[in-house]
DOLO-484839 format. One record per residue: x, y negated, z negated of N, C-alpha, C in turn; residue in three letters. Coordinates in Angstrom, 2 decimals. Layout:
DOLO-484839
     nc1     nc2     nc3    cac1    cac2    cac3     cc1     cc2     cc3 residu
       X       Y       Z       X       Y       Z       X       Y       Z    ALA
...
***
This chain:
DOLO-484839
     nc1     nc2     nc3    cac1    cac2    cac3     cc1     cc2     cc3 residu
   34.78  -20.30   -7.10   33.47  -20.77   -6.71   32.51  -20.66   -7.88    UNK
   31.70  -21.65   -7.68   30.18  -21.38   -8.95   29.34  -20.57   -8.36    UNK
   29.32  -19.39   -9.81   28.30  -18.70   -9.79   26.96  -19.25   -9.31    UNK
   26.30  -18.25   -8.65   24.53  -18.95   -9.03   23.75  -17.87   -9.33    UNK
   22.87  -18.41  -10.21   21.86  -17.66  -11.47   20.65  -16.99  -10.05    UNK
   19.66  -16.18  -10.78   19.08  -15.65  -10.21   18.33  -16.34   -9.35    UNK
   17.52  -16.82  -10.07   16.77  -18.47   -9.55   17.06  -18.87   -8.41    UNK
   18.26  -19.58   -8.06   18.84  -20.41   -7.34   19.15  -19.36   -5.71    UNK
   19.47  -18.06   -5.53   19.79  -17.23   -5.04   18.58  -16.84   -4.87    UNK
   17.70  -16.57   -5.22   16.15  -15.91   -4.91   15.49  -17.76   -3.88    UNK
   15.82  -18.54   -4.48   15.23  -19.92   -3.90   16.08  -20.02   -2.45    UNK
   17.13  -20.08   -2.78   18.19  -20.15   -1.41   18.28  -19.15   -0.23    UNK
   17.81  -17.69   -0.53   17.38  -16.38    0.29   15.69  -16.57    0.47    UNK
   15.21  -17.11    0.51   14.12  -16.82    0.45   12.89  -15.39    0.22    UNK
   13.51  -14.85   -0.92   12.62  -14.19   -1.50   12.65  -13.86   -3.60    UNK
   11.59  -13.31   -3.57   11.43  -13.44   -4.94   12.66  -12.84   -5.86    UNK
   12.79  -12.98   -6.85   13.51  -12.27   -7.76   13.55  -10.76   -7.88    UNK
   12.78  -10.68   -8.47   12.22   -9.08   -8.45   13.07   -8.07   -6.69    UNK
   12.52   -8.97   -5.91   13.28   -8.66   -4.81   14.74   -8.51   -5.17    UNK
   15.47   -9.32   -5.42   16.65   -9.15   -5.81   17.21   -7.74   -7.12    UNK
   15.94   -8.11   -8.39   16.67   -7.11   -8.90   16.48   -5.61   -8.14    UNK
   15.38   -5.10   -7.71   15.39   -4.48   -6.48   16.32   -3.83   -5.71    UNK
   17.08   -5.02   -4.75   18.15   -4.73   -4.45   19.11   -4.27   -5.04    UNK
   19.51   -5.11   -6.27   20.87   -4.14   -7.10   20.52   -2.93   -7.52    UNK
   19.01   -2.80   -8.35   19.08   -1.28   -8.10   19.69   -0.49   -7.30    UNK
   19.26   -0.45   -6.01   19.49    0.33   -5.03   20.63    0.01   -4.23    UNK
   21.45   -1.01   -5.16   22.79   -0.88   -4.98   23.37   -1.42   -3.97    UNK
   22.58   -2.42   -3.36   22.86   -3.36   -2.00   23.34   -4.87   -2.32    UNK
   23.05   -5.59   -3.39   24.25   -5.94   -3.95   24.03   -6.17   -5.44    UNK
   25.32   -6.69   -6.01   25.40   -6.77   -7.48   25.43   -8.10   -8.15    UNK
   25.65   -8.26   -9.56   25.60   -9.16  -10.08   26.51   -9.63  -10.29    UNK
   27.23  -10.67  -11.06   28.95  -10.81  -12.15   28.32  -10.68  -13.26    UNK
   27.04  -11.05  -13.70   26.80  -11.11  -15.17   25.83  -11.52  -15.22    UNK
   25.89  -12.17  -16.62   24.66  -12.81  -16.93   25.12  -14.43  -17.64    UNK
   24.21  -15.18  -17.68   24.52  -16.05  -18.69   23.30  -16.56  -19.18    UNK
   23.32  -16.22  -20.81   21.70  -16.05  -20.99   20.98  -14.83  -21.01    UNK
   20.12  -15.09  -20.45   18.90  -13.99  -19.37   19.18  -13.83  -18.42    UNK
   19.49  -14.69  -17.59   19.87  -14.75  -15.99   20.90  -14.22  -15.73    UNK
   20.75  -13.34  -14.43   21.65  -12.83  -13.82   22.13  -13.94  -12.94    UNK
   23.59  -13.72  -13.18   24.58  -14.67  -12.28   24.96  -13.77  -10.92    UNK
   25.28  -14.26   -9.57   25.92  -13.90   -8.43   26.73  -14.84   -7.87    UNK
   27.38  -14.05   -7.21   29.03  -14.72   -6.28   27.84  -15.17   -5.15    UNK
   28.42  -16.60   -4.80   27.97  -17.02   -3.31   27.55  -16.53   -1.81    UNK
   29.24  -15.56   -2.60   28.69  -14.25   -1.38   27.64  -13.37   -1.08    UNK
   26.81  -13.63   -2.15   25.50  -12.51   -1.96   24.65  -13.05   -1.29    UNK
   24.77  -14.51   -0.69   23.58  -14.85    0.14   24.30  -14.47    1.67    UNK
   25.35  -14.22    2.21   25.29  -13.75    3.20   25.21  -11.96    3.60    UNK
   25.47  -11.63    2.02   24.82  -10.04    2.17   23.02   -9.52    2.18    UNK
   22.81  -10.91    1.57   21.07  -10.88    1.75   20.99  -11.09    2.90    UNK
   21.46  -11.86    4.01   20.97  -12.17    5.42   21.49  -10.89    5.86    UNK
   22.51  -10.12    5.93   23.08   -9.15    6.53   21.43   -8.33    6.19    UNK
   20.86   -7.68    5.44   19.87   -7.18    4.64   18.99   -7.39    5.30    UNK
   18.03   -9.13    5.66   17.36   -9.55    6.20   17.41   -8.84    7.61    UNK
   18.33   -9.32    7.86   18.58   -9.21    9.62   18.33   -7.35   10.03    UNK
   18.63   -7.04    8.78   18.24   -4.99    9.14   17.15   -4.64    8.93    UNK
   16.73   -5.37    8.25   15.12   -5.08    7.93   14.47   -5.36    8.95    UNK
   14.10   -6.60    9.86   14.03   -7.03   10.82   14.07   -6.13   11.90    UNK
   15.26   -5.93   11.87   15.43   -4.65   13.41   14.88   -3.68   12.85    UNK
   14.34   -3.03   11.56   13.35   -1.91   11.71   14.77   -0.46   10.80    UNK
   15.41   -1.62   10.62   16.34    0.16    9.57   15.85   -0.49    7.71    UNK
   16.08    1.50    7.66   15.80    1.09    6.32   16.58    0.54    5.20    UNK
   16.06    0.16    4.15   17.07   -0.08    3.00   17.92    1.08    2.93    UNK
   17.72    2.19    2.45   18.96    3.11    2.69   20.24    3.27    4.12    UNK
   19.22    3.26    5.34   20.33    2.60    6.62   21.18    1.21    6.19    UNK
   20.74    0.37    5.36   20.88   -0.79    5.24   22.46   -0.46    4.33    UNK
   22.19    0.40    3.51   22.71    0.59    2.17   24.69    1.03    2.77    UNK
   23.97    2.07    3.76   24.74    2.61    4.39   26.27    1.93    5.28    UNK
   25.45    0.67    5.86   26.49    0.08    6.82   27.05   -1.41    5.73    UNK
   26.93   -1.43    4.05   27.19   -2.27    3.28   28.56   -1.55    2.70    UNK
   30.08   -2.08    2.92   30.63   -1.55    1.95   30.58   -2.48    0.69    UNK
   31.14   -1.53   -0.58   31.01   -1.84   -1.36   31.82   -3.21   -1.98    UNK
   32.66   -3.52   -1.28   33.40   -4.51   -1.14   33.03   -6.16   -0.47    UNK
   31.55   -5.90   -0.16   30.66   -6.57    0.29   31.23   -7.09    2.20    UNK
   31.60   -6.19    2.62   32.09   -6.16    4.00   31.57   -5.77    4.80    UNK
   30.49   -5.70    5.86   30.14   -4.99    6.32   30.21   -4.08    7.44    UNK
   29.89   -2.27    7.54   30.78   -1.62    7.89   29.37   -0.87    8.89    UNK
   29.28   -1.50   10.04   28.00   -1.21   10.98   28.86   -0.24   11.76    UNK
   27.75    0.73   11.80   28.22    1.85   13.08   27.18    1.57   14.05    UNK
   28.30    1.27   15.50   27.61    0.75   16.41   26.73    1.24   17.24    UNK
   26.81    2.79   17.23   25.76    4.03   17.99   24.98    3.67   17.17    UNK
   24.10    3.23   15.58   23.56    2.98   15.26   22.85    1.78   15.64    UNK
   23.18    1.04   15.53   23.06   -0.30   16.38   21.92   -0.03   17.84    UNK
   23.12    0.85   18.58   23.02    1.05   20.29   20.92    2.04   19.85    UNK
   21.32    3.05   19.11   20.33    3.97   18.95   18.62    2.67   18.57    UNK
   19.00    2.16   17.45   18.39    1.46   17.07   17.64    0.25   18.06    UNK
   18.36   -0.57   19.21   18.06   -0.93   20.01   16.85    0.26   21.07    UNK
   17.42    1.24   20.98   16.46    1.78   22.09   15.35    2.37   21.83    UNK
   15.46    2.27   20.61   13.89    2.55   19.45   12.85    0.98   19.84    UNK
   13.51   -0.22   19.71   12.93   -1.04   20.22   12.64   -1.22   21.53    UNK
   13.33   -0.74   22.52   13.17   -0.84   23.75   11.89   -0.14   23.76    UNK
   11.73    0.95   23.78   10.47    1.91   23.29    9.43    1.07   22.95    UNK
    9.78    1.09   21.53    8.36    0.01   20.98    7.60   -1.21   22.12    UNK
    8.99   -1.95   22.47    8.40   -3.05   23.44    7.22   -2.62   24.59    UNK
    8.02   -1.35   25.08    7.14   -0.55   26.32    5.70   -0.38   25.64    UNK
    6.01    0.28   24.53    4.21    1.05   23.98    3.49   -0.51   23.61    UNK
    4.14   -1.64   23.14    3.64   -2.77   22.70    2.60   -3.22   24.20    UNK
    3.89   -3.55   25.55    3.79   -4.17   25.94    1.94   -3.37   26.77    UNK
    2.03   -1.98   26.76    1.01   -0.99   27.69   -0.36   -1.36   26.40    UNK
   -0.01   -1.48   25.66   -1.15   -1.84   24.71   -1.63   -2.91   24.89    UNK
   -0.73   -4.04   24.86   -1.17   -5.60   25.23   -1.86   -5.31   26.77    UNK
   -1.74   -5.53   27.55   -2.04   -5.19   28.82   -3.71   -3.98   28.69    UNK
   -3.61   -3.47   28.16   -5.01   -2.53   27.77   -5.94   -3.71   27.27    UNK
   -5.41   -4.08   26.02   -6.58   -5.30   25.28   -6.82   -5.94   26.22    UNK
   -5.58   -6.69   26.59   -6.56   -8.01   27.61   -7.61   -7.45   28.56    UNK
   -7.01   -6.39   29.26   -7.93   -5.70   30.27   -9.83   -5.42   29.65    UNK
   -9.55   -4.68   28.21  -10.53   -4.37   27.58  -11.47   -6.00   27.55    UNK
  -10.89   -6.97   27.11  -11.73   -8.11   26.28  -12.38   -8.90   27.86    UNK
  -11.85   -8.64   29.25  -11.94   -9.29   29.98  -12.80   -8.45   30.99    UNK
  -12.96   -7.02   30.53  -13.65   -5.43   31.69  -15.30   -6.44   31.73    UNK
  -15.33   -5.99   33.09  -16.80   -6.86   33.32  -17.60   -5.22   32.79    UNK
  -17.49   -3.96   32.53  -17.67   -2.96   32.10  -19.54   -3.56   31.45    UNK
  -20.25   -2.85   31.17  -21.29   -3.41   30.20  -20.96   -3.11   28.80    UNK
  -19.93   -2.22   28.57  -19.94   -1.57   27.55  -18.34   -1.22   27.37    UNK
  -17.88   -1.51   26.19  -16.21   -1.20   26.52  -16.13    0.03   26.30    UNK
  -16.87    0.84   25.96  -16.99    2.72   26.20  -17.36    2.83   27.74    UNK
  -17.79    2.07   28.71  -17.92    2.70   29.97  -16.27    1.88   30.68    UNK
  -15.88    1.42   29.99  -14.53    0.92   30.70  -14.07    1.89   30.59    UNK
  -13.08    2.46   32.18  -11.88    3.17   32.03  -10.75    3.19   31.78    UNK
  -10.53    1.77   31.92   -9.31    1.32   30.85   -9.24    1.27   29.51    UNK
  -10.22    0.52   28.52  -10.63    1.08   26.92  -10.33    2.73   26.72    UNK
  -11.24    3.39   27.61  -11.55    4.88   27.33   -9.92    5.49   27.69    UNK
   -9.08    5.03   28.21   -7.62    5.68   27.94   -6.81    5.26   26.94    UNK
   -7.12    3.90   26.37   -6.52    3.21   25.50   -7.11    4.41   24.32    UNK
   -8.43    4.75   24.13   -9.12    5.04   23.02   -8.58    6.75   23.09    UNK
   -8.88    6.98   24.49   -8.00    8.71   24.21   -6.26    8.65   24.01    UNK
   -5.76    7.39   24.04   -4.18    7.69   23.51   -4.15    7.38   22.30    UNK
   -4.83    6.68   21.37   -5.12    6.48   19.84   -5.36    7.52   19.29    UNK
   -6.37    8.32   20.16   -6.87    9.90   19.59   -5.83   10.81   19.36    UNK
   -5.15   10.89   20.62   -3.60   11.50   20.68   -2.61   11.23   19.56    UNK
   -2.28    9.89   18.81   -1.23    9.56   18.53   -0.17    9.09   19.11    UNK
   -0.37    8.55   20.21    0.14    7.76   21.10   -0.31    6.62   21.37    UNK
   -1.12    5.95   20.44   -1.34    4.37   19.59   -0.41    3.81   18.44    UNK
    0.19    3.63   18.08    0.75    3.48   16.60    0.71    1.90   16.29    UNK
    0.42    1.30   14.62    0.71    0.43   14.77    2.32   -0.50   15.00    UNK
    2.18   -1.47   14.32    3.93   -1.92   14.77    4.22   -1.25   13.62    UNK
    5.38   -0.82   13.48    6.18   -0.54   12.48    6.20    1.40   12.21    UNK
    5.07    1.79   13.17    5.12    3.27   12.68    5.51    4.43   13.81    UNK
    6.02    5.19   13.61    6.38    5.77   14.11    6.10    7.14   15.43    UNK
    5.78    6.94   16.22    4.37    7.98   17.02    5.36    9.74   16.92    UNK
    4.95   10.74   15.74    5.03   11.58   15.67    5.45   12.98   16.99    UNK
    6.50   13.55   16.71    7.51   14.03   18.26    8.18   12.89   19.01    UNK
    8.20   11.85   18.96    9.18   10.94   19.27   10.27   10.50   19.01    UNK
***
């Protein structure tokens, strides 16, 4: 198969270069060479970038990521990971969904004041708590 240069692989994955060298740093995938300046890659690295994509997405990290990549470019998912990982989202959805349901309530409280709403004012004492988080973070003892 033909190689493709960095360029072409950063254009075809949709993300920057830098992204890529990035990745080989940290060892998620590699190059064949160079020709030139440019780093050359096997074809195969655009379906180890989607493998990549697709983990990032569900919320694991590049090192989780790193983890379920063998080096052989195969990938070697442990499925309690998977299962665990799902129920981290299940979670999220719940705290998403009790939040959504608060706003609308808040933007729609005939309240005079969204401090005399009692719905705001629980939304605002579970933020206080740490039992607000945005997307992506983690609510501390959980």
């Amino acid at each position: 198969m033909t190689e493709l240069d960095i360029a072409e692989v950063a254009r075809r994955a949709g993300v920057p270069a830098s992204t890529l060298r990035f990745y080989e740093e940290k060892g998620l995938i590699s190059s064949t060479g160079r020709r030139g300046l440019r780093r050359q890659y096997h074809p195969g690295v655009l379906e180890r970038l989607a493998l990549i994509a697709l983990g990032r997405t569900a919320g694991f990290s590049l090192d989780e990521i790193a983890h379920m990549l063998a080096p052989d470019g195969q990938p070697r998912i442990d499925r309690q990971m998977l299962a665990a990982k799902a129920d981290e989202l299940d979670d999220r959805i719940r705290e998403l969904g009790v939040l959504r349901d608060s706003l609308r309530h808040a933007a729609s409280c005939p309240a005079p004041s969204h401090m005399e709403c009692p719905a705001f004012r629980r939304l605002l004492d579970a933020a206080a708590s740490g039992g607000v988080t945005a997307p992506g973070r983690r609510v501390p003892g959980r």
